[in-house]
One Martini backbone bead per residue (centre of mass of N, CA, C, O) as a GRO file, in nm:
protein
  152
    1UNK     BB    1   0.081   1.393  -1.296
    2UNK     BB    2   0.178   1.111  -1.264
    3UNK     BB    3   0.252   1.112  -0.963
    4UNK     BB    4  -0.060   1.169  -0.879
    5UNK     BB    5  -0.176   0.904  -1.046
    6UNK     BB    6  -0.063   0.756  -0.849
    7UNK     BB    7  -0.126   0.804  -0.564
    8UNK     BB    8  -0.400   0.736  -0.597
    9UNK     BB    9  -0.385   0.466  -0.728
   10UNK     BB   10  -0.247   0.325  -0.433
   11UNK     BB   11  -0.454   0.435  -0.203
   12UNK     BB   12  -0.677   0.154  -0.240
   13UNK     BB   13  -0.463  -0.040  -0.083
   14UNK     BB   14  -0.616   0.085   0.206
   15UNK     BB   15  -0.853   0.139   0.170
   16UNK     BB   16  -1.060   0.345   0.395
   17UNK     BB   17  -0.740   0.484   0.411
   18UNK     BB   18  -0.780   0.623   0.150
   19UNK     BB   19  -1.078   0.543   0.050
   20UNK     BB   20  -1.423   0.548   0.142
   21UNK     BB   21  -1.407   0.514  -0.183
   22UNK     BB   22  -1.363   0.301  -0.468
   23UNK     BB   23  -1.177   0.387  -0.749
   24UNK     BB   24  -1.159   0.406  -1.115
   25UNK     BB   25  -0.897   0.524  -1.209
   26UNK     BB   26  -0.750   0.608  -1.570
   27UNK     BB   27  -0.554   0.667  -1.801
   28UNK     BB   28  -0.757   0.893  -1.893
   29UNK     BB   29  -0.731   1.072  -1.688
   30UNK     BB   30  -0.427   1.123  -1.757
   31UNK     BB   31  -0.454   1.199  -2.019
   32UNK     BB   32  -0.652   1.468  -2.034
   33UNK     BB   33  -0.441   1.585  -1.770
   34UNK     BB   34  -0.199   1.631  -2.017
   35UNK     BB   35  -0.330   1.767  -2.249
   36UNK     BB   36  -0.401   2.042  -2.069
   37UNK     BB   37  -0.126   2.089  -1.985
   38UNK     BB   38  -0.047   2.172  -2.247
   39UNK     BB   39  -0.193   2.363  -2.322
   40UNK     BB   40  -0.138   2.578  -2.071
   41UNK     BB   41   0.160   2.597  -2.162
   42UNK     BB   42   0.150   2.711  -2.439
   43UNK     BB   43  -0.052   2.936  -2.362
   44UNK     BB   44   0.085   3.002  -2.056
   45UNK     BB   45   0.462   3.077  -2.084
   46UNK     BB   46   0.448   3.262  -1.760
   47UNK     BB   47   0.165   3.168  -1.646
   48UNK     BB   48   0.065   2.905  -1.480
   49UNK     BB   49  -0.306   2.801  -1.445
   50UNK     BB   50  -0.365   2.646  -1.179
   51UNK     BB   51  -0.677   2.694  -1.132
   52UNK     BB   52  -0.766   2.586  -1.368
   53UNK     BB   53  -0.639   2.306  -1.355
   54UNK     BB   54  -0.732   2.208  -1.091
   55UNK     BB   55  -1.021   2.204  -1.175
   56UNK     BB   56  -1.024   2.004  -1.420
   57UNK     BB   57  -0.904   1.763  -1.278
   58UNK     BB   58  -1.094   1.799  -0.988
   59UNK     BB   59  -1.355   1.786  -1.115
   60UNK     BB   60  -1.365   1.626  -1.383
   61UNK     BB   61  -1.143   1.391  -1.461
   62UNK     BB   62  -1.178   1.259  -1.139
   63UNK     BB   63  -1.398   1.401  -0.961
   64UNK     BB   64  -1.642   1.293  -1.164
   65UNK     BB   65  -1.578   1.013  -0.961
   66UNK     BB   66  -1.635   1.145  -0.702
   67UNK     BB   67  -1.882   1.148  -0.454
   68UNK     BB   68  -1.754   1.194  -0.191
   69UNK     BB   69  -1.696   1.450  -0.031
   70UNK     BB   70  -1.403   1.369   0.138
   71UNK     BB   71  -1.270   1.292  -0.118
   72UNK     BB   72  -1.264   1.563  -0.250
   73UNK     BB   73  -1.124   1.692  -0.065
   74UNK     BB   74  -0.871   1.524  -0.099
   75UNK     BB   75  -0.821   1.556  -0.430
   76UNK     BB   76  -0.754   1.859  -0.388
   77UNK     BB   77  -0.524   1.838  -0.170
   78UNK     BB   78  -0.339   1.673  -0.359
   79UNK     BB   79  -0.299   1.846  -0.584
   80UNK     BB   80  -0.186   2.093  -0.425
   81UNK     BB   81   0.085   1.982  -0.431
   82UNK     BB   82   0.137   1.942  -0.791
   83UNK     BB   83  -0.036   2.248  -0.846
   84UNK     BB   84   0.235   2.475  -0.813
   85UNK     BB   85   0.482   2.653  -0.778
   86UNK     BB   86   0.684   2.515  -0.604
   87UNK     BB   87   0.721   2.282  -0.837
   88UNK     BB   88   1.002   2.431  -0.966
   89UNK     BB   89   1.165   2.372  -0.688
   90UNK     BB   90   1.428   2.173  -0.596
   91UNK     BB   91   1.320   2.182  -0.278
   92UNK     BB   92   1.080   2.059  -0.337
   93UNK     BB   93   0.846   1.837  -0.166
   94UNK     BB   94   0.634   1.536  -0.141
   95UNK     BB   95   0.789   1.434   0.120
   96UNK     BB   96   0.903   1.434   0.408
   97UNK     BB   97   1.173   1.265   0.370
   98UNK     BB   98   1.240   1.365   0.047
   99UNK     BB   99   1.254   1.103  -0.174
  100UNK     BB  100   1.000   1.281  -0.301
  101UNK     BB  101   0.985   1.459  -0.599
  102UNK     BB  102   1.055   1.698  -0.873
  103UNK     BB  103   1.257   1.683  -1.121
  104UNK     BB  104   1.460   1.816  -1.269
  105UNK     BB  105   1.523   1.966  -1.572
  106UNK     BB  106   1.586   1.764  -1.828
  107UNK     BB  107   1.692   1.514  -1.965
  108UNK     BB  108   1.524   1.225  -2.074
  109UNK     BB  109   1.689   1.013  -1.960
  110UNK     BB  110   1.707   1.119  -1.668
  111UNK     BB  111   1.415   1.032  -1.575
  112UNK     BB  112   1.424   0.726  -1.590
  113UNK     BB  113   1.654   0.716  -1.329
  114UNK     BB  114   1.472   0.862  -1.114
  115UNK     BB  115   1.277   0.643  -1.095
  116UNK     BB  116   1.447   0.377  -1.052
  117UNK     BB  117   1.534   0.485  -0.770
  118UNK     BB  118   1.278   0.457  -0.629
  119UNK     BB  119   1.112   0.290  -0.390
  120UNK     BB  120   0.948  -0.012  -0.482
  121UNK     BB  121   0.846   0.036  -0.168
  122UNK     BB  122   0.655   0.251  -0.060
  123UNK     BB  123   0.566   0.462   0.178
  124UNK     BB  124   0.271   0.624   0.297
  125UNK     BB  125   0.340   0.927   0.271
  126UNK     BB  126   0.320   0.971  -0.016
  127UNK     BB  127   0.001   0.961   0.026
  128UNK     BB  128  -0.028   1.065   0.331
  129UNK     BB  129   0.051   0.857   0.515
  130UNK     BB  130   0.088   0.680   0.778
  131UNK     BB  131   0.293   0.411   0.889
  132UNK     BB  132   0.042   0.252   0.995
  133UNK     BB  133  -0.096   0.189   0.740
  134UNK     BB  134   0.028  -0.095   0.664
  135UNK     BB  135  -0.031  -0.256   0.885
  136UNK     BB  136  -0.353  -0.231   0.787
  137UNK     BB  137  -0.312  -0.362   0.524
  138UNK     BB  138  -0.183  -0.645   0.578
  139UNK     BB  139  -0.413  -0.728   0.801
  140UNK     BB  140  -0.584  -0.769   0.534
  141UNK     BB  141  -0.432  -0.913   0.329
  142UNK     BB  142  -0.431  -1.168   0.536
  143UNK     BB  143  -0.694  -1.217   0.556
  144UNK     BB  144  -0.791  -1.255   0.322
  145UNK     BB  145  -0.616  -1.503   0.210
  146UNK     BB  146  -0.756  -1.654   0.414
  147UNK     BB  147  -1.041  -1.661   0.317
  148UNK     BB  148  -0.951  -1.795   0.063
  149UNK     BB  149  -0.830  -2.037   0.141
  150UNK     BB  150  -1.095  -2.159   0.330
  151UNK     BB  151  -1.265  -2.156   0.125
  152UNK     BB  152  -1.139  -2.363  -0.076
   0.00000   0.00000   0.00000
């Protein structure tokens, strides 16, 4: 689920090439789909109700904010990857590359160690998005910062 919330929120910084329309998702929507989260898993610990689950996240939790058709739909598809029998999997990969996984069940610990590996600096795959996509966001942070050193 933190996995699924930086992903939402980081695909902003590609601009319309991440959503449509910029969306202001924030910790509240990710608090109450963990809360969720543990709820589904206590009470149903044979089976996890993942349709359920995508429904309150994807259309509530976060979909409450997202107005456009198109995004609804990007928000919905990436949930598929994130809420499925398949992520309980050591072999399911959340990226092309594998370098993005969900961290096999083990001690607390061991979770802290996992996040440090991954790479500072993601690459666009991880959002689902061409490794073009940077280059088009780098094209737009150059432009802002230059219209913004000229205004000044």
């Amino acid at each position: 689920m933190a996995f699924f919330h930086a992903v939402i929120q980081e695909r902003r910084k590609f601009g319309p090439l991440g959503w449509n329309i910029p969306y202001e998702f924030n910790d509240n929507d990710l608090r109450i789909s963990v809360r969720q989260l543990r709820i589904f898993l206590n009470q149903y610990p044979d089976k996890t109700p993942f349709e359920a689950l995508k429904y309150l996240t994807g259309e509530c939790n976060y979909g409450g904010k997202v107005t456009d058709d198109k995004d609804r739909r990007l928000l919905a598809t990436l949930l598929e990857d994130y809420y499925c029998e398949k992520i309980f999997d050591d072999e399911y990969k959340l990226s092309p590359s594998g370098i993005y996984y969900a961290p096999p069940h083990s001690d607390y610990d061991k979770y802290p160690e996992f996040i440090q590996n991954l790479p500072l600096y993601p690459a666009p795959e991880v959002f689902g998005l061409h490794s073009n996509a940077d280059i088009t966001k780098d094209n737009n942070e150059t432009t802002n910062t230059f219209e913004a050193i000229l205004s000044t």
